[in-house]
C-alpha positions as CSV (number, residue, x, y, z in Angstrom):
1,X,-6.1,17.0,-2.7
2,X,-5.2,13.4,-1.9
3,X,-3.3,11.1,0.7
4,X,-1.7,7.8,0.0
5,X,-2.2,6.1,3.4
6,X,-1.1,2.5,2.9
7,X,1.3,2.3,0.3
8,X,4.2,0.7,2.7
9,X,2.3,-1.9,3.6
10,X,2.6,-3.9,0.4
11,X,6.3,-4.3,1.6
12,X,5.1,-6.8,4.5
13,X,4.1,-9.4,0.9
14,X,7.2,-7.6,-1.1
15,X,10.5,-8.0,0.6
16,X,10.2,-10.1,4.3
17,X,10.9,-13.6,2.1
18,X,13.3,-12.4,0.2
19,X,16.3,-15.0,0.1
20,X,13.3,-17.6,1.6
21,X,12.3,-20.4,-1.1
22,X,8.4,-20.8,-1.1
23,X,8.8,-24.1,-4.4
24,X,5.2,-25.6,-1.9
25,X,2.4,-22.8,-1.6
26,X,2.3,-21.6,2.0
27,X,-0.2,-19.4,4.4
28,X,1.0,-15.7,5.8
29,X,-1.2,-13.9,8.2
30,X,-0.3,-10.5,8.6
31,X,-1.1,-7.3,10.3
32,X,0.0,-3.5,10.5
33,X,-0.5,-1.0,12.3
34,X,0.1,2.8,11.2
35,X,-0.2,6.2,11.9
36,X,0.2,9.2,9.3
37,X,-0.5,13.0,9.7
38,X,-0.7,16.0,7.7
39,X,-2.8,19.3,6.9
40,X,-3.3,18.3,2.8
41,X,-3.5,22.0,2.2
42,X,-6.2,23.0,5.7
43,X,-4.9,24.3,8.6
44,X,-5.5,21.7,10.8
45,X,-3.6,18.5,11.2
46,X,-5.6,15.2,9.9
47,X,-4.4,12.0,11.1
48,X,-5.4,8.3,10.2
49,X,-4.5,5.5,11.7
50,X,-4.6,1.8,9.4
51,X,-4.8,-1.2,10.7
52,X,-4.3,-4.1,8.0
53,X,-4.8,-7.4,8.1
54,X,-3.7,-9.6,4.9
55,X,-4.4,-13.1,4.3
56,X,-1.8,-14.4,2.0
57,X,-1.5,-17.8,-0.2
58,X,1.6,-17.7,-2.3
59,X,4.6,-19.7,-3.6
60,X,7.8,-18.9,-5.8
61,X,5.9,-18.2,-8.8
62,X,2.0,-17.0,-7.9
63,X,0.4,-14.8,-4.9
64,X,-3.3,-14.2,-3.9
65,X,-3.9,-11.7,-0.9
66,X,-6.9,-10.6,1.1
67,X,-6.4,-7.3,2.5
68,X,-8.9,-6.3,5.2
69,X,-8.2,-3.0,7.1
70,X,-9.8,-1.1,9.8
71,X,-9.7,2.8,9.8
72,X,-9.8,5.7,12.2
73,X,-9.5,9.3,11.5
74,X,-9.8,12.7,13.0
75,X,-10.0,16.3,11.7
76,X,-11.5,14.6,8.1
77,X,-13.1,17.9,6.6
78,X,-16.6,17.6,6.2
79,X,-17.1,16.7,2.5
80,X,-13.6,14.9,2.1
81,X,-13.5,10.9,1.3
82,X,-10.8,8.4,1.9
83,X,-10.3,6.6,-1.7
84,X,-7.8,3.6,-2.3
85,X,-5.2,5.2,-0.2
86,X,-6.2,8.9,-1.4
87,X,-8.1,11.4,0.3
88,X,-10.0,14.2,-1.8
89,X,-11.6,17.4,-0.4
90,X,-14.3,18.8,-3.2
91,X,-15.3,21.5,-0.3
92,X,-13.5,24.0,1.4
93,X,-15.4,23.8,4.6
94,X,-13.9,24.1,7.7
95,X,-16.0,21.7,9.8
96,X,-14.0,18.7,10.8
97,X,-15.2,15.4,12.0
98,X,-14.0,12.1,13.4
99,X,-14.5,8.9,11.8
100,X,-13.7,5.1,12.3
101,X,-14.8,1.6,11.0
102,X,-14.4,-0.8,8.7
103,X,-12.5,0.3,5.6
104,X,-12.3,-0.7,2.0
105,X,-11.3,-4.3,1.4
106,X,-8.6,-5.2,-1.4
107,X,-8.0,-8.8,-2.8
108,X,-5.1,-9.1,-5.5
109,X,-3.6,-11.6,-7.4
110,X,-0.5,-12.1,-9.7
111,X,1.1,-14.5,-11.5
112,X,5.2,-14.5,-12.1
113,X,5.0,-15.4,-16.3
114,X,9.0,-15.0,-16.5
115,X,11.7,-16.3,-14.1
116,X,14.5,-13.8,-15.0
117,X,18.1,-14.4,-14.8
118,X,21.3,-12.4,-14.1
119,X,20.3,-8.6,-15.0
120,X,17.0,-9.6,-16.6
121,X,14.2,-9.1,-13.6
122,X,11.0,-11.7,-13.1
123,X,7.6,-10.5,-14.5
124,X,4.9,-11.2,-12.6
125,X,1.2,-9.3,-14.1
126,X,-1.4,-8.9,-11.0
127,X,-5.0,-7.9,-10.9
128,X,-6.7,-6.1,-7.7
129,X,-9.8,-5.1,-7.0
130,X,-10.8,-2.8,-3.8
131,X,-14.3,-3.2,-2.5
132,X,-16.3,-0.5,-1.7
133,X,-17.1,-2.1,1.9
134,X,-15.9,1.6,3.7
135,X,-18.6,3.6,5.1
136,X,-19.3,6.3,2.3
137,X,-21.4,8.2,4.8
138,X,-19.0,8.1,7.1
139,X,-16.1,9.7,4.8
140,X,-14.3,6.1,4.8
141,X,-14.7,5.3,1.4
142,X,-16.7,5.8,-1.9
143,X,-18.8,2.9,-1.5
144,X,-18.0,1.8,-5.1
145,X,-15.1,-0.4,-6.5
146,X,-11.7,0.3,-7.7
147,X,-9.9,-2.1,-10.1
148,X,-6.2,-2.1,-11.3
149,X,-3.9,-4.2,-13.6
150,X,-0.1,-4.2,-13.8
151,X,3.6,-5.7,-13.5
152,X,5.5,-6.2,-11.0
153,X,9.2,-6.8,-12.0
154,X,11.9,-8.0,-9.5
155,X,16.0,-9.1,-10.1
156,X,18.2,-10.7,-7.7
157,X,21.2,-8.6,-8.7
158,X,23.3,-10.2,-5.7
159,X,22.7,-12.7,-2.8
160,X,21.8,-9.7,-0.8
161,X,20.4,-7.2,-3.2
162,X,16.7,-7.7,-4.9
163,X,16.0,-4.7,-6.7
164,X,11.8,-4.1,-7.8
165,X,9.1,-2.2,-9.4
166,X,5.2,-2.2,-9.8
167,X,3.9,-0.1,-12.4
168,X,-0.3,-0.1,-12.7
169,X,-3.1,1.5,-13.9
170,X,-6.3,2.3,-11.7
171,X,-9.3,2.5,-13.1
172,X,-11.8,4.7,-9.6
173,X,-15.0,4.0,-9.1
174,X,-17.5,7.3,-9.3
175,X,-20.2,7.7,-7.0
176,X,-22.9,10.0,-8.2
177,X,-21.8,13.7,-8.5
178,X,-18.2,13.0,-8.8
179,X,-15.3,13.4,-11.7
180,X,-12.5,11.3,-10.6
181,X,-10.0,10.2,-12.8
182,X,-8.3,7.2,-13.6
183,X,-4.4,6.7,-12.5
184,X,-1.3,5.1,-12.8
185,X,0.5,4.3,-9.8
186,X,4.1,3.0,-8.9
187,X,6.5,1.6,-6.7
188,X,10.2,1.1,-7.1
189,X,12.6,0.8,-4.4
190,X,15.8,-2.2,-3.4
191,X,16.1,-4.7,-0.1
192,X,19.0,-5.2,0.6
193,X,20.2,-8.2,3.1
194,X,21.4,-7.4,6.4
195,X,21.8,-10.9,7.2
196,X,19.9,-13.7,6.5
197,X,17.7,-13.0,8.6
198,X,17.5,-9.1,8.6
199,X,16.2,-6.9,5.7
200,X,16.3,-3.1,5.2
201,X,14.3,-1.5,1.8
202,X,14.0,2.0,0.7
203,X,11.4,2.4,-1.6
204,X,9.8,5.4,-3.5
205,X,5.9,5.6,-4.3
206,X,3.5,7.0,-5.7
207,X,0.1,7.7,-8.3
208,X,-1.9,10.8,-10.3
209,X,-4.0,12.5,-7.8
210,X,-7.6,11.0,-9.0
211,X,-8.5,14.9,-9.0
212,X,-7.9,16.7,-11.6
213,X,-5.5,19.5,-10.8
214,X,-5.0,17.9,-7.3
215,X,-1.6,17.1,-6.0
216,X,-0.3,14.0,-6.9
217,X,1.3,12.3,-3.7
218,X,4.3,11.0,-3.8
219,X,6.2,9.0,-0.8
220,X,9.6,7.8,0.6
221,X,9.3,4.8,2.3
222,X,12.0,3.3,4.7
223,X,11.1,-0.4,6.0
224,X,13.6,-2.7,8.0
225,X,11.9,-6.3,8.2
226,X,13.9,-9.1,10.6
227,X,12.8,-13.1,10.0
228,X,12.2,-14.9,13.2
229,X,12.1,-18.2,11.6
230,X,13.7,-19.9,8.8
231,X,9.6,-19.7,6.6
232,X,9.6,-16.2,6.6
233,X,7.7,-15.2,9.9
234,X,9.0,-12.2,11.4
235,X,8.1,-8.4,12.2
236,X,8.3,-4.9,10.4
237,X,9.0,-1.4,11.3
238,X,8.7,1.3,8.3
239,X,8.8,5.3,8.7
240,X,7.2,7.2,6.0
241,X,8.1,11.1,4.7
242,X,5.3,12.5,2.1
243,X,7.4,14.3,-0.8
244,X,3.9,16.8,-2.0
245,X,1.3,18.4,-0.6
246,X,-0.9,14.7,-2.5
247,X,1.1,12.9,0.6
248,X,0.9,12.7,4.2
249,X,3.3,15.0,6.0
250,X,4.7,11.5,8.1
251,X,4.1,8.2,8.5
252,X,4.9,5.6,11.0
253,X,4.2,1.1,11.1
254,X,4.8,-1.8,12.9
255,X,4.0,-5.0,11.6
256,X,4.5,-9.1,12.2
257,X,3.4,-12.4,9.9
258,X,3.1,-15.5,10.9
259,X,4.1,-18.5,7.3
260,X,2.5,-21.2,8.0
């Protein structure tokens, strides 16, 4: 059984400079804040809440983000492990506990290798790497690495419309004793402009379940970002509704950057 926890908050790097031309690299400093809930096949209710900090360097054509989160959760079965977004349960015990701390940190990187034009979307290839800094012991993580590779592809099909996708394949670390399985994971989803300074993007996400036979999650992801300044600095506000038993039942954000 899994949970995807913090897929929407790739949107806060993904659509809020949309329309904004980055040609000098610039700093973003981010954070969100989220809540999800769901009883992932139990019958009790687990939530999590994320908090997510992201230290960004980017321009037009290349982005590298730190991603450094904290993590509290209650009702975690005994046995269960949050895993790059995912939570799997090997037991079926029906102890419960209540975790917090310092979760696993992410740095990623990509690199935009064709500009597109008219109804041919950009390329950009990116790298990640999530650090097993989340307490293991604790059920916040695996306390091993996770790596992934893929594309992200985006079109500018109007002035207002910007259309994307990320396609990418996981390869999970495996503590000792455990048979988790690599995975591909996606994204695909529109922002559309409001105004120039007000965004709205519906997005659809997902990845295999890294256990076999587990539910895959799947997620439908509503964000609406508004740009206080002319650079890009503005906030965010996202609901969540898990589409599988792999998802949370519903999720809930509020974010803000500052482009420096």
């Amino acid at each position: 059984m899994t949970l995807r926890y913090f897929s929407a908050l790739a949107l806060l790097s993904t659509c809020t400079l949309c329309g904004v031309a980055q040609a000098e690299p610039v700093f973003t400093l981010s954070n969100s804040a989220a809540f999800f809930q769901g009883k992932y096949g139990t019958d009790k209710n687990i939530d999590i809440y994320y908090d997510a900090t992201d230290l960004q360097l980017a321009d037009d054509n290349w982005q590298l983000k730190l991603t450094l989160p904290v993590i509290s959760i209650k009702n975690l079965p005994e046995g269960a492990t949050l895993t790059g977004g995912n939570v799997t349960t090997p037991t079926t015990s029906t102890q419960t506990r209540n975790s917090s701390g310092i979760g696993d940190v992410w740095l990623e990187g990509r690199y935009k290798v064709f500009a597109g034009a008219g109804l041919v979307p950009s390329v950009s290839p990116y790298a990640k790497v999530k650090f097993g800094t989340a307490s293991a012991s604790a059920g916040l993580g695996t306390g091993v690495n996770d790596y992934e590779a893929g594309l992200f592809m985006q079109q500018v099909a109007t002035p207002e419309l910007f259309p994307f996708a990320k396609i990418g394949y996981r390869v999970i670390g495996k503590p000792t004793g455990t048979d988790y399985r690599n995975i591909a994971t996606y994204q695909v989803g529109a922002t559309y402009a409001l105004s120039t300074k007000s965004f709205i993007t519906p997005m659809f996400s997902g990845s295999q379940s890294i256990v076999r036979g587990g539910s895959s999650p799947a997620d439908l992801i509503v964000a609406w970002n508004y740009n206080l300044t002319a650079k890009g600095s503005g906030i965010q506000v996202y609901v969540d509704k898990g589409l599988t038993n792999g998802s949370a039942n519903y999720g809930i954000g509020i974010g803000g950057q500052i482009v420096f």
